[in-house]
Backbone as ProteinMPNN parsed JSONL, in Angstrom:
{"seq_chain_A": "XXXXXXXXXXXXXXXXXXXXXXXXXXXXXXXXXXXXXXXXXXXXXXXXXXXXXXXXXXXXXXXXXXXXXXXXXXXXXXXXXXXXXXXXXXXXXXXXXXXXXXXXXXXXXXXXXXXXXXXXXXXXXXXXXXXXXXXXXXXXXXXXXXXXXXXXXXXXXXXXXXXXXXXXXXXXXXXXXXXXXXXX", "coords_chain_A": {"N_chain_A": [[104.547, 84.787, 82.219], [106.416, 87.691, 83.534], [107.856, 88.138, 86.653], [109.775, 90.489, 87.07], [108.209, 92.071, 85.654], [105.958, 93.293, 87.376], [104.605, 95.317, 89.011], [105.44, 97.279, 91.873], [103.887, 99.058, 93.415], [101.246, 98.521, 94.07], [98.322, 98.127, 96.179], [96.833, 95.674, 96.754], [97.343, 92.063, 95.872], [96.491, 90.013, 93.495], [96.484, 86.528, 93.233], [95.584, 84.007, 90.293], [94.947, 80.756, 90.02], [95.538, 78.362, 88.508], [98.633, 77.757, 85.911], [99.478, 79.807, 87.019], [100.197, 79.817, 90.018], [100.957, 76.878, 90.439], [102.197, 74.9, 87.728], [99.216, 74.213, 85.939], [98.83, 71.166, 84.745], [100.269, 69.723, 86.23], [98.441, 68.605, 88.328], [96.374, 67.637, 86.848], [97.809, 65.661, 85.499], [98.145, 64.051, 87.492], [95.801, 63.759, 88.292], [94.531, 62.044, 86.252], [96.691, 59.395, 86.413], [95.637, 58.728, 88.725], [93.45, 57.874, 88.175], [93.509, 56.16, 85.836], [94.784, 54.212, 87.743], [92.19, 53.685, 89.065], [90.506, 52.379, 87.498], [92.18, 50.25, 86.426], [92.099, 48.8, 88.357], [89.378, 48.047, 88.465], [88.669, 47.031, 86.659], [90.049, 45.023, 86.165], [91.643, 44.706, 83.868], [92.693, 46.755, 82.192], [95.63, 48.099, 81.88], [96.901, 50.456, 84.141], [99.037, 51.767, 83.132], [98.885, 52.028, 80.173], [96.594, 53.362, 79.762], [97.179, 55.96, 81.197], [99.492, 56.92, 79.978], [98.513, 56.917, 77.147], [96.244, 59.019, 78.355], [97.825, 61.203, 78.595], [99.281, 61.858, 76.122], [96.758, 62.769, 74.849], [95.994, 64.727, 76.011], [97.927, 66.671, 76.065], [97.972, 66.936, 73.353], [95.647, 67.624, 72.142], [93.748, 68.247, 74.233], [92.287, 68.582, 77.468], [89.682, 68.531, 77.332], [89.164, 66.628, 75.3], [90.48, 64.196, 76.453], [88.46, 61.931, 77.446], [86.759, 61.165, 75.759], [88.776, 60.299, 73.941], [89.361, 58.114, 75.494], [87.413, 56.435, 75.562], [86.728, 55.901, 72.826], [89.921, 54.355, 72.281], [89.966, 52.526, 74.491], [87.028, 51.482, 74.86], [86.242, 52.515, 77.255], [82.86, 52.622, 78.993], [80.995, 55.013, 79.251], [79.771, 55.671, 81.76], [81.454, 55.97, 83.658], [82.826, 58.493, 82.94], [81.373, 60.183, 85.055], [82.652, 59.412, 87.597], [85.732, 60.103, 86.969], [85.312, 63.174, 86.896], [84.357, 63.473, 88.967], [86.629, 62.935, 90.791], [88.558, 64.769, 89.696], [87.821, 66.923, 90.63], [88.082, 66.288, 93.629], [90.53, 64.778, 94.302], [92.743, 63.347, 95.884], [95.742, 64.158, 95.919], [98.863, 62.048, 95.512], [101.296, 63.36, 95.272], [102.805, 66.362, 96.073], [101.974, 69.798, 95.072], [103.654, 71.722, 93.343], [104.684, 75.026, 94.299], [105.24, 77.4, 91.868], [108.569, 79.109, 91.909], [109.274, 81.071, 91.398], [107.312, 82.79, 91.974], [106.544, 82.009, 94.098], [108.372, 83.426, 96.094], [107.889, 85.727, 95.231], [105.611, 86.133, 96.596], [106.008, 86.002, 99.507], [107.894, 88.659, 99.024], [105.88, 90.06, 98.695], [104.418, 89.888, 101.0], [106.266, 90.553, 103.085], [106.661, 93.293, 102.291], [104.585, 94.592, 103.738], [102.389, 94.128, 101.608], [98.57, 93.366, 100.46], [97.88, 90.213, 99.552], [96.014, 87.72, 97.763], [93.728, 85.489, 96.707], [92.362, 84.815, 93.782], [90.444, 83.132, 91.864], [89.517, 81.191, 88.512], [86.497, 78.976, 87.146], [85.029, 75.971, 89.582], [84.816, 76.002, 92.349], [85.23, 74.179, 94.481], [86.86, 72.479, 93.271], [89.295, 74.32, 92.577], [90.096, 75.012, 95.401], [90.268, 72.431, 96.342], [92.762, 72.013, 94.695], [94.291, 74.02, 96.128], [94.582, 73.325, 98.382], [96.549, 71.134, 98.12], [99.259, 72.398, 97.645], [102.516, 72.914, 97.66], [104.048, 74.859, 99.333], [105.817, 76.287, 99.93], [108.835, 78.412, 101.152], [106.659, 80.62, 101.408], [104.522, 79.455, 102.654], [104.888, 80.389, 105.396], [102.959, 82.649, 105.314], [100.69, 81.888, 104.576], [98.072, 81.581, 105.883], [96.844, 84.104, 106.026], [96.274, 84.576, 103.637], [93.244, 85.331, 101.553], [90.573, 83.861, 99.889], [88.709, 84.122, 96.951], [86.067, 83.612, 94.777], [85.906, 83.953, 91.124], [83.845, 82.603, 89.644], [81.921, 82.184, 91.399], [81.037, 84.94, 92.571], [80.419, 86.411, 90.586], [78.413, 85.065, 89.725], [76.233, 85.808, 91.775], [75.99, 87.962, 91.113], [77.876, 90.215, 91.412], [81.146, 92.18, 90.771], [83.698, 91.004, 90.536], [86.472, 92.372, 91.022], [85.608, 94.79, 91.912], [84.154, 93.866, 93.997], [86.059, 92.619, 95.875], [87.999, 95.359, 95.904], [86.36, 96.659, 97.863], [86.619, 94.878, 99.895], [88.768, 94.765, 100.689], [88.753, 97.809, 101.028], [89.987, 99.251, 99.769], [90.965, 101.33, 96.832], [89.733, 100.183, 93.131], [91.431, 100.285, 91.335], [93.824, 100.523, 92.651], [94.363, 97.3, 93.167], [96.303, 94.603, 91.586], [95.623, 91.828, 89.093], [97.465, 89.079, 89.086], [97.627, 86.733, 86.099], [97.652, 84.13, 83.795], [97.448, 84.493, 81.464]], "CA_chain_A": [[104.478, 85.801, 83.257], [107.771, 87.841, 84.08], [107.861, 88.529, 87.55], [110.021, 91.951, 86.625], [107.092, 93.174, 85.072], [104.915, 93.388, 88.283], [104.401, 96.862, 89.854], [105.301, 96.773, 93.189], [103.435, 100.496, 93.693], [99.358, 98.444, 94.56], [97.771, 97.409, 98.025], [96.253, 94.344, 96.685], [97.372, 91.701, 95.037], [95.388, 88.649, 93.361], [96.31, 85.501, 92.235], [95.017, 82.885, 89.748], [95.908, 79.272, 90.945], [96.217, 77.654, 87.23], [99.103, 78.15, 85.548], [100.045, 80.901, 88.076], [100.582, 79.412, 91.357], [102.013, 76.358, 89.788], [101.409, 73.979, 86.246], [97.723, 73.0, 85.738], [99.043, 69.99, 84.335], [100.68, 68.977, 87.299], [97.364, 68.316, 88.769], [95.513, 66.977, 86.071], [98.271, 64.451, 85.496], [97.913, 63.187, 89.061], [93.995, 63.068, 88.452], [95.084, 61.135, 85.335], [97.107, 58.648, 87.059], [94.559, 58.354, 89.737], [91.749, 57.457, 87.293], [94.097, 55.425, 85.392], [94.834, 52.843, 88.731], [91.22, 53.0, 89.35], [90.272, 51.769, 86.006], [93.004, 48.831, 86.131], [91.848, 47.664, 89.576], [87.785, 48.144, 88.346], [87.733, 46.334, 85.13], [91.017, 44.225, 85.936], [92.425, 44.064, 82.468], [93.096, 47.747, 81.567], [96.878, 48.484, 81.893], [97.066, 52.073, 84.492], [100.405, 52.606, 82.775], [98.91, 52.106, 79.371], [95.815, 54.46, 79.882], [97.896, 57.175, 81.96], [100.361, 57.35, 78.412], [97.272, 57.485, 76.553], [95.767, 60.432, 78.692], [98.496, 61.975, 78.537], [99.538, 62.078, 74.995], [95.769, 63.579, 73.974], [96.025, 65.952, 77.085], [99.141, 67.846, 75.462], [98.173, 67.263, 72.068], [94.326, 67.718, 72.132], [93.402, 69.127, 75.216], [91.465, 68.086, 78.476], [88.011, 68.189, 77.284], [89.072, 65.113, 74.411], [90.839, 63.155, 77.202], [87.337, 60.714, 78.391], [85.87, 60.824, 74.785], [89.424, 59.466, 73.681], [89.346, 56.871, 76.359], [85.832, 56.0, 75.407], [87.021, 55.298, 71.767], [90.598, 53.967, 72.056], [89.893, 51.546, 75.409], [86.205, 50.65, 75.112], [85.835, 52.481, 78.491], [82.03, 52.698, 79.246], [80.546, 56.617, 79.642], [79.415, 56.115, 83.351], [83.312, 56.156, 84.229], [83.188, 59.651, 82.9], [81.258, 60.516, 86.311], [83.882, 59.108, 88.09], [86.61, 61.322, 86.128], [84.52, 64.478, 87.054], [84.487, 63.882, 90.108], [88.241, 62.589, 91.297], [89.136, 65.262, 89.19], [87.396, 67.954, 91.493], [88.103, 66.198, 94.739], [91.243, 64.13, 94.28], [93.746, 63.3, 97.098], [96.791, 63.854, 95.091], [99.544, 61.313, 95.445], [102.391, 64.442, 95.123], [102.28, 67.544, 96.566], [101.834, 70.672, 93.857], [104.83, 72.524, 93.397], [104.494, 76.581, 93.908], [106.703, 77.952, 91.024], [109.964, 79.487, 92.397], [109.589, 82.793, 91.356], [106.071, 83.086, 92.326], [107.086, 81.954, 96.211], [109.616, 84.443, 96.083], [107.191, 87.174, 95.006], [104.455, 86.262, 97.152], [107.085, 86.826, 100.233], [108.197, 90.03, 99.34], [104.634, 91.122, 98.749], [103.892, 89.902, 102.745], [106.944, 91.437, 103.432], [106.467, 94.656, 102.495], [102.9, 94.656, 104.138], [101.263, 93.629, 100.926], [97.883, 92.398, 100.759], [98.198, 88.848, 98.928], [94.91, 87.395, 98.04], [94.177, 84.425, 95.469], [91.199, 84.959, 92.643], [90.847, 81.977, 90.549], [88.247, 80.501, 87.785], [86.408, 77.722, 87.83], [84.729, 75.273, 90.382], [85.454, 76.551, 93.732], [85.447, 72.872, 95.15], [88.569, 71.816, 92.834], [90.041, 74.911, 93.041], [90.299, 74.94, 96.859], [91.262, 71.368, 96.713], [94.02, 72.573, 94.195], [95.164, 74.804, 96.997], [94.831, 72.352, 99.66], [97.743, 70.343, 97.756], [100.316, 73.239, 97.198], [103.811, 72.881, 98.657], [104.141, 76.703, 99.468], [107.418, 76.486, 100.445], [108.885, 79.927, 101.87], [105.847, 80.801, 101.615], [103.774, 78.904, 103.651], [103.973, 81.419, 106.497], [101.994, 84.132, 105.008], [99.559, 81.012, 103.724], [97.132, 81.635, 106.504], [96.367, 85.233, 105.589], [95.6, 84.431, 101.958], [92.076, 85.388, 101.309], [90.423, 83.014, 98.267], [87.819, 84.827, 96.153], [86.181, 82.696, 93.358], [84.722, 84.476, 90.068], [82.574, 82.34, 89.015], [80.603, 82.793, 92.345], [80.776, 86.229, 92.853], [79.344, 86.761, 89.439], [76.654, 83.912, 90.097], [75.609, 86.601, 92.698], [76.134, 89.767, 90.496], [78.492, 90.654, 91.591], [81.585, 92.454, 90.169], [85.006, 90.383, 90.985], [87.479, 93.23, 90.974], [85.006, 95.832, 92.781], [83.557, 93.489, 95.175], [87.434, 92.898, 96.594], [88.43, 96.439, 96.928], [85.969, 97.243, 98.408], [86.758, 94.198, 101.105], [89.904, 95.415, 101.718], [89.095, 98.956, 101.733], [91.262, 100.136, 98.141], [90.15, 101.343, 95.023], [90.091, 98.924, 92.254], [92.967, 100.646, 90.85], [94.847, 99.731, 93.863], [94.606, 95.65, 92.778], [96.639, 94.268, 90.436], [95.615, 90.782, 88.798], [98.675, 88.379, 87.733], [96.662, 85.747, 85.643], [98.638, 82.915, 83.12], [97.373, 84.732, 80.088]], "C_chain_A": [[105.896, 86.154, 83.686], [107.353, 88.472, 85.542], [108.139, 90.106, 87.832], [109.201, 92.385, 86.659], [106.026, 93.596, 86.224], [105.141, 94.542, 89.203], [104.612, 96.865, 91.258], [104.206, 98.244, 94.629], [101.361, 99.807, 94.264], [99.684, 98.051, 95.751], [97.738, 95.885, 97.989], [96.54, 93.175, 95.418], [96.828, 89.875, 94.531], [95.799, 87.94, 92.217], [95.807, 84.366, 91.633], [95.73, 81.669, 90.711], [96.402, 78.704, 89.702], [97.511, 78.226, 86.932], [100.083, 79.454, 86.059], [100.897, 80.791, 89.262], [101.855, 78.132, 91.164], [101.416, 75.455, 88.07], [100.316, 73.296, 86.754], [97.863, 71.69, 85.119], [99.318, 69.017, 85.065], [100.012, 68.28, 88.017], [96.499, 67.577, 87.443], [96.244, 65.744, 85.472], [98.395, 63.217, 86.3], [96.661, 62.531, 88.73], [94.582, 61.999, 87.631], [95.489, 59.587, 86.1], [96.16, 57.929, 88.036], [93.463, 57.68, 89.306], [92.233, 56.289, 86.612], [93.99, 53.928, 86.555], [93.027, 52.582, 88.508], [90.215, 51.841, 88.699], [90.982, 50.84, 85.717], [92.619, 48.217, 87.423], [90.29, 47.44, 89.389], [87.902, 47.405, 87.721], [89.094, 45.521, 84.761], [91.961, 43.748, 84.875], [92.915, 45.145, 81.631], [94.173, 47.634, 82.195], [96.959, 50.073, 82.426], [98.116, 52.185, 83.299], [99.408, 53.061, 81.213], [97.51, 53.368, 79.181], [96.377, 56.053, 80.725], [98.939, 57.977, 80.452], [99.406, 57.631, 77.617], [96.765, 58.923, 76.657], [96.661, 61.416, 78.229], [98.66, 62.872, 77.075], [98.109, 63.156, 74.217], [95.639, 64.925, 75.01], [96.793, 66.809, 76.335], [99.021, 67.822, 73.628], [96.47, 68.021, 71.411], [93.743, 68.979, 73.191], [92.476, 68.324, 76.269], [90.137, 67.69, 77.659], [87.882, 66.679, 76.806], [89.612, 64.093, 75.106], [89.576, 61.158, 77.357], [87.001, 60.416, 76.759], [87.365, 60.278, 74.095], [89.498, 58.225, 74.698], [88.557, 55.95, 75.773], [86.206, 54.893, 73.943], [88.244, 54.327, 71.83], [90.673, 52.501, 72.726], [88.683, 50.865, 75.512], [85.451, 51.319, 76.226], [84.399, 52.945, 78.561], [81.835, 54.141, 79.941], [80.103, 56.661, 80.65], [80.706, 55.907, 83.896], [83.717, 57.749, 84.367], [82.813, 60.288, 84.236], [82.446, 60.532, 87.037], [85.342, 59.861, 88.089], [86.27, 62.839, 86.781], [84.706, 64.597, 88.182], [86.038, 63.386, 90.957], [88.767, 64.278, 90.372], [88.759, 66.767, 90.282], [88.166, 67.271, 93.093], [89.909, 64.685, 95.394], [92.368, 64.062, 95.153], [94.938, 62.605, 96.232], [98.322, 62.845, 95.786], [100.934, 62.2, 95.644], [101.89, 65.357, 95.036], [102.621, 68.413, 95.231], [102.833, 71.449, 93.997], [104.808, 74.054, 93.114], [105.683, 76.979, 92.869], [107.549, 78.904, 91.85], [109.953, 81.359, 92.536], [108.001, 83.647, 92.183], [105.813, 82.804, 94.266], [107.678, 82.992, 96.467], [109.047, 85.517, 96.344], [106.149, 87.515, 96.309], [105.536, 86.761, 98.91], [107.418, 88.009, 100.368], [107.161, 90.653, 99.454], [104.845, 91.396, 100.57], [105.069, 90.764, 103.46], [107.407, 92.832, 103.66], [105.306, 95.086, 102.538], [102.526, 94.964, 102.837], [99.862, 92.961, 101.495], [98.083, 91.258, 99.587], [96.325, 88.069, 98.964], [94.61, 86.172, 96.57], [92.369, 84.214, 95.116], [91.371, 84.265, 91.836], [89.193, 81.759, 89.943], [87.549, 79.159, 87.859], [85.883, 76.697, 88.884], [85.733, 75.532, 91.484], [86.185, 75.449, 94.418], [86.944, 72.441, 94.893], [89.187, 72.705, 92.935], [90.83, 75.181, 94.39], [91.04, 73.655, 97.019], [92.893, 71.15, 95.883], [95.195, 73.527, 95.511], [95.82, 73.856, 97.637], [96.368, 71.281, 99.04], [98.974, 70.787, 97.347], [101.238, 73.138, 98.146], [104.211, 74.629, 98.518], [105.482, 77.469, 99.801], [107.6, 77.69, 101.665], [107.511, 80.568, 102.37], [104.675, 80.86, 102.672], [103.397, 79.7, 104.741], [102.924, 82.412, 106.897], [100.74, 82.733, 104.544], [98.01, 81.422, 104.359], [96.528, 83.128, 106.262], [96.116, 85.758, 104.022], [94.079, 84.082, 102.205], [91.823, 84.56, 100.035], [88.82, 83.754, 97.991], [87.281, 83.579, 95.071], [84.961, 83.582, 92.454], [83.477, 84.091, 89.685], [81.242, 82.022, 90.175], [79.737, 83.643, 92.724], [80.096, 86.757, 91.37], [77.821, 85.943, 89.187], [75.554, 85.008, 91.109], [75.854, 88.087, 92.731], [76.973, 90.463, 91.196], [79.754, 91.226, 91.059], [83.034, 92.215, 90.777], [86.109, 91.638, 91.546], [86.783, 94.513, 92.347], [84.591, 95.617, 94.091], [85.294, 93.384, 95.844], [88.203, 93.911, 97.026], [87.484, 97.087, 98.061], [86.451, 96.562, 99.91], [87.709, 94.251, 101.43], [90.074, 97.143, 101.308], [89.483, 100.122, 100.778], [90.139, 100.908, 97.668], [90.608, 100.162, 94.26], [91.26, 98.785, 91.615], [94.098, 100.455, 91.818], [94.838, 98.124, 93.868], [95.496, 95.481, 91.447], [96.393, 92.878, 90.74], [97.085, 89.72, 88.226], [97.664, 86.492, 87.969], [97.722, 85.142, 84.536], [98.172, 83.748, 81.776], [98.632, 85.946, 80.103]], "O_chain_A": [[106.622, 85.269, 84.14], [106.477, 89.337, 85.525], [107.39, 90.873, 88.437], [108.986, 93.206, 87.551], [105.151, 94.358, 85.812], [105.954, 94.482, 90.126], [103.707, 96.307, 91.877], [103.997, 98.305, 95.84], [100.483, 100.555, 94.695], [100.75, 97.741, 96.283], [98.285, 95.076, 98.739], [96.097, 93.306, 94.277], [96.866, 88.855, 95.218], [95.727, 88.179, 91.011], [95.499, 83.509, 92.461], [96.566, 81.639, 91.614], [97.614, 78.495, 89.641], [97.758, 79.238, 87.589], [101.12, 79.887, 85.558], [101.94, 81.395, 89.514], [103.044, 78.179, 91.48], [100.305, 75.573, 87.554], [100.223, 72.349, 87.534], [96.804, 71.077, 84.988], [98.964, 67.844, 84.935], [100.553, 67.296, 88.522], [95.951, 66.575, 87.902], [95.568, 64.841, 84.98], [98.612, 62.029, 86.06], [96.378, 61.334, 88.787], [95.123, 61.057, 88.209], [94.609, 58.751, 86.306], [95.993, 56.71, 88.073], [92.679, 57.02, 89.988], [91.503, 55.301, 86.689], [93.351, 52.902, 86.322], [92.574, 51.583, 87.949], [89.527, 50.918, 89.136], [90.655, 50.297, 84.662], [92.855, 47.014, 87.536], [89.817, 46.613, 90.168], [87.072, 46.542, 88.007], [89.411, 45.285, 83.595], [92.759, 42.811, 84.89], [93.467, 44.891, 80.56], [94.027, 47.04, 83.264], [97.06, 50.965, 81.584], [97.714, 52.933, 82.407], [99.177, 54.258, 81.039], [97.676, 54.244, 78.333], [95.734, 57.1, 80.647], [99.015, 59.153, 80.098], [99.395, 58.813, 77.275], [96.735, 59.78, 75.774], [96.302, 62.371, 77.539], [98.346, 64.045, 76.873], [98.287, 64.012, 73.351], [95.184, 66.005, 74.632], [96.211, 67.81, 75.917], [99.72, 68.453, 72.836], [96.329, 68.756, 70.434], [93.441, 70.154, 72.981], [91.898, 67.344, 75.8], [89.756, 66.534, 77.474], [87.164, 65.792, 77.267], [89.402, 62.974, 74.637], [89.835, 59.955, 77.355], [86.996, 59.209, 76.514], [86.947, 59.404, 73.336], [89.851, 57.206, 74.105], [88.923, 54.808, 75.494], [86.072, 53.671, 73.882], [87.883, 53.217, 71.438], [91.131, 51.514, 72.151], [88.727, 49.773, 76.079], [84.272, 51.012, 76.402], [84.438, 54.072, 78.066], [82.396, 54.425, 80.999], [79.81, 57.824, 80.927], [80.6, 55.523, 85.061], [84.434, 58.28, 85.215], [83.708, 60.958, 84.748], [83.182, 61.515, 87.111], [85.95, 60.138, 89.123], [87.221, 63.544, 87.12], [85.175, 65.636, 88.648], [86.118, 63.928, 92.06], [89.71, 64.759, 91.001], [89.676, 67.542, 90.554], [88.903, 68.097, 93.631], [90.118, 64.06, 96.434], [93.069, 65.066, 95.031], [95.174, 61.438, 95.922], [98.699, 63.348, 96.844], [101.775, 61.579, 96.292], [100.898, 65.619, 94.356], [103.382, 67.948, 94.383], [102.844, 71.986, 95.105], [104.889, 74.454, 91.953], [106.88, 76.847, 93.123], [106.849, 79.572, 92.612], [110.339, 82.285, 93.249], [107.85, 84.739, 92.73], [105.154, 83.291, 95.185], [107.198, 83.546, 97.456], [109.328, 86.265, 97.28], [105.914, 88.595, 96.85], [105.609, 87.948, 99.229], [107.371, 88.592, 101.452], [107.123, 91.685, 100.123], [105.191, 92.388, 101.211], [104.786, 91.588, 104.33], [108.077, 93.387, 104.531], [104.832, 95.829, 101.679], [102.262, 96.158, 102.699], [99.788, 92.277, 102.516], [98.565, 91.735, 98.559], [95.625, 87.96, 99.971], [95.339, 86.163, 95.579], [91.475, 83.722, 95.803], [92.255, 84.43, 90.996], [88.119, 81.992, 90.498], [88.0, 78.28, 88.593], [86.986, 76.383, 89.332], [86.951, 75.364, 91.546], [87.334, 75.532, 94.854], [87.855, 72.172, 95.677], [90.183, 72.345, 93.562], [92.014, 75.515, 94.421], [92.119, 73.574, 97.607], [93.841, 70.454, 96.248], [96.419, 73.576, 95.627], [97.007, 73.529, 97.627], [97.104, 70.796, 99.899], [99.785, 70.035, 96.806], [100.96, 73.238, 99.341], [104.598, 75.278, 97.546], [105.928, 78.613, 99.882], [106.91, 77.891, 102.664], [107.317, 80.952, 103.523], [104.123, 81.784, 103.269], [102.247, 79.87, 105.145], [102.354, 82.816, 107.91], [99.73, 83.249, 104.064], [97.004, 81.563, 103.663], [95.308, 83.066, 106.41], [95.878, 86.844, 103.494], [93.64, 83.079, 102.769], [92.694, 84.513, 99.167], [87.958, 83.834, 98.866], [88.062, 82.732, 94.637], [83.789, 83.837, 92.731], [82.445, 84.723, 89.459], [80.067, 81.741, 89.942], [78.55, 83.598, 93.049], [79.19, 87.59, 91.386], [76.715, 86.175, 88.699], [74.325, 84.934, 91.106], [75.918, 88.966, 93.591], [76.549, 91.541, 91.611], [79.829, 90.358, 90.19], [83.549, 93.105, 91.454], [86.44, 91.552, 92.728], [87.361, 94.922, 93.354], [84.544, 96.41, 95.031], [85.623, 94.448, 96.369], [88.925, 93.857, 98.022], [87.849, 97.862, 98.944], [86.652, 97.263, 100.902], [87.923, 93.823, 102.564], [91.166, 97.709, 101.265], [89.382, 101.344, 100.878], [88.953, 101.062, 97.96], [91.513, 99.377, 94.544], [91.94, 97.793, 91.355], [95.256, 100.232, 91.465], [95.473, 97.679, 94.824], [95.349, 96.169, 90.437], [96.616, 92.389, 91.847], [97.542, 89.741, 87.083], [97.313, 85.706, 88.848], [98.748, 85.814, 84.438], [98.891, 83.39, 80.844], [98.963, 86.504, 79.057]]}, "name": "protein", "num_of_chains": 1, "seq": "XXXXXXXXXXXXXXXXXXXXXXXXXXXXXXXXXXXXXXXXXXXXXXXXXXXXXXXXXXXXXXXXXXXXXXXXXXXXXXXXXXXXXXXXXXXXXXXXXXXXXXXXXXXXXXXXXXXXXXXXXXXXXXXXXXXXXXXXXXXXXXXXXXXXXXXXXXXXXXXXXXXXXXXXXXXXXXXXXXXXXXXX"}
């Protein structure tokens, strides 16, 4: 995402939280870690460090999904853990706060600054997403934090609704007055 490239000519503007706000990794390495202790103080004989290097390594080489089903195979770890996983991973009281990327503080500022609206549309489980927020160091930011609206797609389409249309209308635009900046 180049910042440059962002139009500064809309009303409304909506951002993802992954990859956008700051690294989805950043958070899923915490969960990691987090699941890791719990799993060396549960079953007293796993090594956090050595399951946290583990996760890791199939996280960046594999991908999330193969994380638990490599556990499963490499450590032995028993498939009612995966619960456990699922859910720290949605509701996890991260250890280190989430770091807003630099340029993306910056931006979100000038939006509020030059009476932008600022509004944050993400994918995904509302629950972890929100608790993704709830752990963002916002920096500069922060002041405008309280007038960030949160939208979530995969609700508003649970209830037919049409993400992009249902938001201008709630502040008022046309749709063509939103711009999305999303990690793809």
């Amino acid at each position: 995402m180049n910042i440059e490239d962002i139009p500064l000519d809309k009303e409304v503007y909506l951002f993802e939280v992954d990859d956008v706000l700051f690294a989805k990794s950043d958070y899923d390495l915490q969960v990691y870690y987090l699941f890791a202790n719990f799993m060396e103080f549960t079953t007293g004989f796993l090594s956090a460090k050595d399951l946290v290097d583990f996760m890791k390594k199939v996280y960046e080489n594999q991908g999330e999904e193969f994380v638990f089903e490599g556990l499963k195979e490499a450590f032995g770890i028993d498939e009612k853990y995966k619960e456990n996983l699922l859910r720290l991973n949605v509701n996890a009281q991260l250890p280190l706060k989430l770091v807003l990327f630099k340029e993306v503080e910056e931006l979100i500022v000038r939006l509020f600054t030059q009476n932008k609206q600022v509004a944050i549309l993400t994918k995904g489980n509302p629950v972890e997403q929100l608790n993704k927020l709830k752990h963002i160091d916002w920096g500069e930011a922060n002041r405008f934090k309280s007038f960030l609206k949160v939208y979530f797609v995969d609700e508003l389409k649970f209830r037919f609704l049409e993400p992009i249309d249902y938001i201008a209308e709630d502040y008022g635009v046309r749709s063509v007055d939103l711009y999305c900046i999303n990690a793809d």
